[in-house]
C-alpha positions as CSV (number, residue, x, y, z in Angstrom):
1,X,-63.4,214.6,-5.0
2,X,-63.0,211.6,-2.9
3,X,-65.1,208.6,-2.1
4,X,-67.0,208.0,1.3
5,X,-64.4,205.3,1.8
6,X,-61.3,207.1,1.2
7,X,-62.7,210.0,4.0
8,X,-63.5,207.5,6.5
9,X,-60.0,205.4,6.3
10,X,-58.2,209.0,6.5
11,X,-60.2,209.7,9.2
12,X,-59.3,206.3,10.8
13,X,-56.1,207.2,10.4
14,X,-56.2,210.3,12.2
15,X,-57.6,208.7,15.7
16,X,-55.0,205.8,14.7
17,X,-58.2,203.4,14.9
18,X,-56.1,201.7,11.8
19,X,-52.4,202.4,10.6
20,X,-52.0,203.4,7.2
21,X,-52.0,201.3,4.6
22,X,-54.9,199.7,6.2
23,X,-58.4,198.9,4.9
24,X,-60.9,199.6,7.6
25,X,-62.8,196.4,8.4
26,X,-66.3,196.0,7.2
27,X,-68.1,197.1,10.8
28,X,-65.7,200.1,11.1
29,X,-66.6,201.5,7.7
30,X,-70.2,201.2,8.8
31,X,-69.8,203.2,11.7
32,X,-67.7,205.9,9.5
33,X,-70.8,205.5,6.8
34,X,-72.9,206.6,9.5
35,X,-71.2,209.5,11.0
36,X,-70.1,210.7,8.2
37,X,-74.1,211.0,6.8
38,X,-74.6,212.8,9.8
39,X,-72.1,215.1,9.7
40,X,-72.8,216.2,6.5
41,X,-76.4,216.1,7.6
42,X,-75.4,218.7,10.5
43,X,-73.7,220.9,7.8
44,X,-76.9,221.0,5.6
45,X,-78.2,223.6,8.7
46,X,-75.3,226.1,8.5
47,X,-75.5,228.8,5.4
48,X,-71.5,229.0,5.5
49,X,-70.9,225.1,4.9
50,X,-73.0,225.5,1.6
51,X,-71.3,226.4,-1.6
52,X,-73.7,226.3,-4.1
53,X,-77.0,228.6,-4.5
54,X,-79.6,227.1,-7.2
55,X,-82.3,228.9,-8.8
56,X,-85.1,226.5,-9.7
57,X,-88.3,227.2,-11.9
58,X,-91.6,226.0,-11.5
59,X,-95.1,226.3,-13.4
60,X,-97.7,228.8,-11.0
61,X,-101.0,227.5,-11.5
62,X,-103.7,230.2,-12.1
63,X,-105.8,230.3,-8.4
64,X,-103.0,228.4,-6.4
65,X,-100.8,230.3,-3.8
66,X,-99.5,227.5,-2.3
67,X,-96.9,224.9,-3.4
68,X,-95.0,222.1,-2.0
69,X,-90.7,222.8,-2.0
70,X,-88.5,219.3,-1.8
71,X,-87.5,216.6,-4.1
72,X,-90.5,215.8,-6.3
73,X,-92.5,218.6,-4.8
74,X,-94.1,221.3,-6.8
75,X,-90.5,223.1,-6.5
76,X,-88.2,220.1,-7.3
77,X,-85.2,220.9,-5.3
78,X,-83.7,219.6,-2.0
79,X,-85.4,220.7,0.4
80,X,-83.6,223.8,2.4
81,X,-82.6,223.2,5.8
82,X,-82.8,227.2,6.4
83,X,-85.1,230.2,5.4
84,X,-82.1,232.0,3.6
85,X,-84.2,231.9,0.5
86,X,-85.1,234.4,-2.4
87,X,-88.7,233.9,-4.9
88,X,-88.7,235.5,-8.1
89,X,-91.7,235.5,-10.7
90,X,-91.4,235.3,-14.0
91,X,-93.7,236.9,-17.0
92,X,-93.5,234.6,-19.8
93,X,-96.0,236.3,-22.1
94,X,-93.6,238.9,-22.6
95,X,-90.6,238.6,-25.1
96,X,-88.2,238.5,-23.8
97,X,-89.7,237.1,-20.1
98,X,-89.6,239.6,-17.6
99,X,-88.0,238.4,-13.8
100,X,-90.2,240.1,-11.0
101,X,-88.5,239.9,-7.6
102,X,-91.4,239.1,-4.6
103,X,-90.7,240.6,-1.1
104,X,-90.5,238.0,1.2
105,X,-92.7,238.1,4.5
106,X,-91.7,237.1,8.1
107,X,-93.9,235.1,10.3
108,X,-95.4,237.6,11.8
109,X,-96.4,239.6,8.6
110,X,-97.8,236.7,7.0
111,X,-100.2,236.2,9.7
112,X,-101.3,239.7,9.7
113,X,-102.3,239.5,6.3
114,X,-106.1,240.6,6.5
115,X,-107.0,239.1,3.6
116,X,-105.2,236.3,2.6
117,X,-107.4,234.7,-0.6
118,X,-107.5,238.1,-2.0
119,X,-106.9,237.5,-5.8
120,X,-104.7,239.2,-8.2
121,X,-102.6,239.0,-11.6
122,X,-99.4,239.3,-10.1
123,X,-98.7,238.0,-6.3
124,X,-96.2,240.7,-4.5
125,X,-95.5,238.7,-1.6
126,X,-93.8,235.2,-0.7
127,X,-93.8,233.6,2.3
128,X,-91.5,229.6,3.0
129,X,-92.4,227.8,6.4
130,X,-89.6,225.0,5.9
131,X,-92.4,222.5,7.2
132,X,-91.5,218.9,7.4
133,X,-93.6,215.4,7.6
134,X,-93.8,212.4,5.8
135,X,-93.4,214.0,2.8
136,X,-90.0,215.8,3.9
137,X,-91.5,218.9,2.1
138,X,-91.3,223.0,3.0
139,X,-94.2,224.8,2.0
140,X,-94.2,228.5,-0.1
141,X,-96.9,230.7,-0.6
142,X,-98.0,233.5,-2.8
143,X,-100.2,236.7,-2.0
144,X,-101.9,237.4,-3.9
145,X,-103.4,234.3,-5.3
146,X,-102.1,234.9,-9.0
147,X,-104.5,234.5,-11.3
148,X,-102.0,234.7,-14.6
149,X,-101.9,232.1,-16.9
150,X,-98.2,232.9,-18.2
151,X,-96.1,232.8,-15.1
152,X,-93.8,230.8,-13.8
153,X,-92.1,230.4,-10.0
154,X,-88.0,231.5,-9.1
155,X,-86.8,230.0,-5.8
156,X,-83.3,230.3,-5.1
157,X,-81.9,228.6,-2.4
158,X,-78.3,227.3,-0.9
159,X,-78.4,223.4,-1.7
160,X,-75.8,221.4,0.7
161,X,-74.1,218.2,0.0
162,X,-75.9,215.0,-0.7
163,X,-74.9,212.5,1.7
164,X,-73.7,209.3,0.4
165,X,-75.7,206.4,0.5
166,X,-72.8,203.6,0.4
167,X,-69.0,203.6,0.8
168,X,-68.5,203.8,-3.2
169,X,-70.1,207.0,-3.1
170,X,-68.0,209.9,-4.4
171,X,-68.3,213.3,-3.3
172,X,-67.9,216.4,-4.7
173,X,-66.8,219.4,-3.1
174,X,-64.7,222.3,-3.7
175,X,-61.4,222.9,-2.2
176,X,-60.9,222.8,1.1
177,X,-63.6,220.6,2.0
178,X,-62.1,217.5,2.0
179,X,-59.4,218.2,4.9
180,X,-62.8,219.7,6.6
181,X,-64.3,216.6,6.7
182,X,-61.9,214.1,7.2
183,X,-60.8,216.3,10.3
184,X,-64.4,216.8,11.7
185,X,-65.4,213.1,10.7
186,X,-62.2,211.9,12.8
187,X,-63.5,213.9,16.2
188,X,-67.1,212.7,16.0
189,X,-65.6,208.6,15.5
190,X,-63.8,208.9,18.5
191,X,-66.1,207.7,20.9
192,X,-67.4,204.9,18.9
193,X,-63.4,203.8,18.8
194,X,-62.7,204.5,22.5
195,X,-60.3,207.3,21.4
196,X,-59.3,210.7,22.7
197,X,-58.4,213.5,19.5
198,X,-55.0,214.8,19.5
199,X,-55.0,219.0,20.1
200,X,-53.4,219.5,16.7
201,X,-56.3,217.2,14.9
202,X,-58.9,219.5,17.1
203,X,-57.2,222.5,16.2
204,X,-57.2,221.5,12.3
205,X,-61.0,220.7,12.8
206,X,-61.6,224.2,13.4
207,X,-59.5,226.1,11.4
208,X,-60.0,224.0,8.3
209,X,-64.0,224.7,9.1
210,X,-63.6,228.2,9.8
211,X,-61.5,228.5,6.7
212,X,-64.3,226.3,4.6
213,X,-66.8,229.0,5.9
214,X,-65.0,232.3,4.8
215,X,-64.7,230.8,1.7
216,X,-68.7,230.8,1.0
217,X,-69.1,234.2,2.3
218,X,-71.0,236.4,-0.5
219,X,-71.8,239.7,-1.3
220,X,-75.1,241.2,-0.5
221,X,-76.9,244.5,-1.1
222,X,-77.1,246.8,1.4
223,X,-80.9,247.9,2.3
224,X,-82.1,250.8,4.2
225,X,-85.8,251.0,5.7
226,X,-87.3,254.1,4.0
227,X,-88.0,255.4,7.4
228,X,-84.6,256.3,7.7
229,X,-84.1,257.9,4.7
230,X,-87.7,260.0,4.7
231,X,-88.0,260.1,8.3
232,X,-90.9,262.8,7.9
233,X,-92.8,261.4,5.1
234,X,-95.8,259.5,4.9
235,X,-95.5,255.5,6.2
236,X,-95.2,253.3,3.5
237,X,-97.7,250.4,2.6
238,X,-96.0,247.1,4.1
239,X,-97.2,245.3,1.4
240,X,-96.4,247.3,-1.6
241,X,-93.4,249.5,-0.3
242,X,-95.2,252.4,-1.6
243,X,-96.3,255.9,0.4
């Protein structure tokens, strides 16, 4: 962990904007305050910068298929930057609750639903346009519009870092982040200090980035389309998976 200040004098140091063992004046830290939020800002868009994946729960209201995802929406999480999510539903009158995984649906599907108020106990389908307004909220819906009174929501999604608001901030990361950031941070202050990088601070730019990224590679399962598998029998139902 490190404060905001500590990654913006090391970065300082790199583009020798200040010799070491300097404090960065007050209008230089500023400017490092500044790019560093938007670097970590830029970072919030790209699945391998993010370490951690959070599941988050949320009450589904009998009759709604629609619900607001962001901090202080319906599902109270930072808002994801990209679609690389997963919605589970879970059946709380059972004992012990029972996790249902929902198949996601693309654009396109979800606009080709026929009906889309149809009504049903269970949904089967989810569908996240990362929408963004005022309100800085995404917006997931259901289909069927659940009618159950005992379920709750399951949204799992990567959460990035939180950029820090003031210089005191500290900010945690794994390993192998820091040197990532103090590296990139130095390239972007170089034009607000009139400087040109050094090759070997470019090169440890990349390589501590690329290196930060196969670290938050994960595992996956492996799906095949059952047209492959049962080329010759009958097509599958796109909303239920079954012949």
């Amino acid at each position: 962990m490190a404060t905001a200040t500590e990654l913006i004098t090391d970065a300082l140091e790199e583009i020798n904007a200040i010799q070491p063992g300097e404090t960065p004046a007050p209008e230089d830290s500023a400017v490092g305050l500044r790019k560093l939020r938007q670097l970590i800002d830029l970072w919030a868009t790209q699945r391998l910068t993010i370490t951690t994946v959070t599941g988050t729960t949320w009450t589904i209201s009998a009759n709604d298929g629609e619900y607001t995802v962001g901090t202080g929406g319906n599902v109270n999480v930072a808002r994801p930057a990209t679609t690389d999510v997963s919605v589970n539903i879970i059946d709380t009158s059972t004992t012990p609750d029972t996790r249902i995984p929902l198949t996601p649906a693309t654009d396109e599907g979800w606009r080709a639903i026929p009906q889309p108020a149809v009504t049903a106990v269970w949904p089967a389908v989810w569908y996240y346009n990362p929408t963004f307004g005022v309100t800085g909220f995404g917006t997931l819906s259901l289909w069927p519009i659940p009618t159950s009174t005992t379920l709750q929501g399951e949204f799992w999604c990567p959460v990035a870092m939180t950029e820090p608001t003031a210089l005191a901030t500290v900010i945690y990361t794994p390993p192998g982040y820091r040197t990532a950031l103090v590296t990139n941070l130095a390239i972007a202050l170089c034009s607000s200090f009139e400087k040109v990088p050094k090759p070997t601070l470019v090169q440890m730019a990349t390589d501590s980035l690329a290196w930060l990224k196969r670290s938050n590679i994960r595992l996956s399962d492996l799906s095949i389309d059952i047209a492959l598998t049962r080329p010759h029998a009958p097509k599958a139902n796109v909303y239920t998976g079954i012949p």
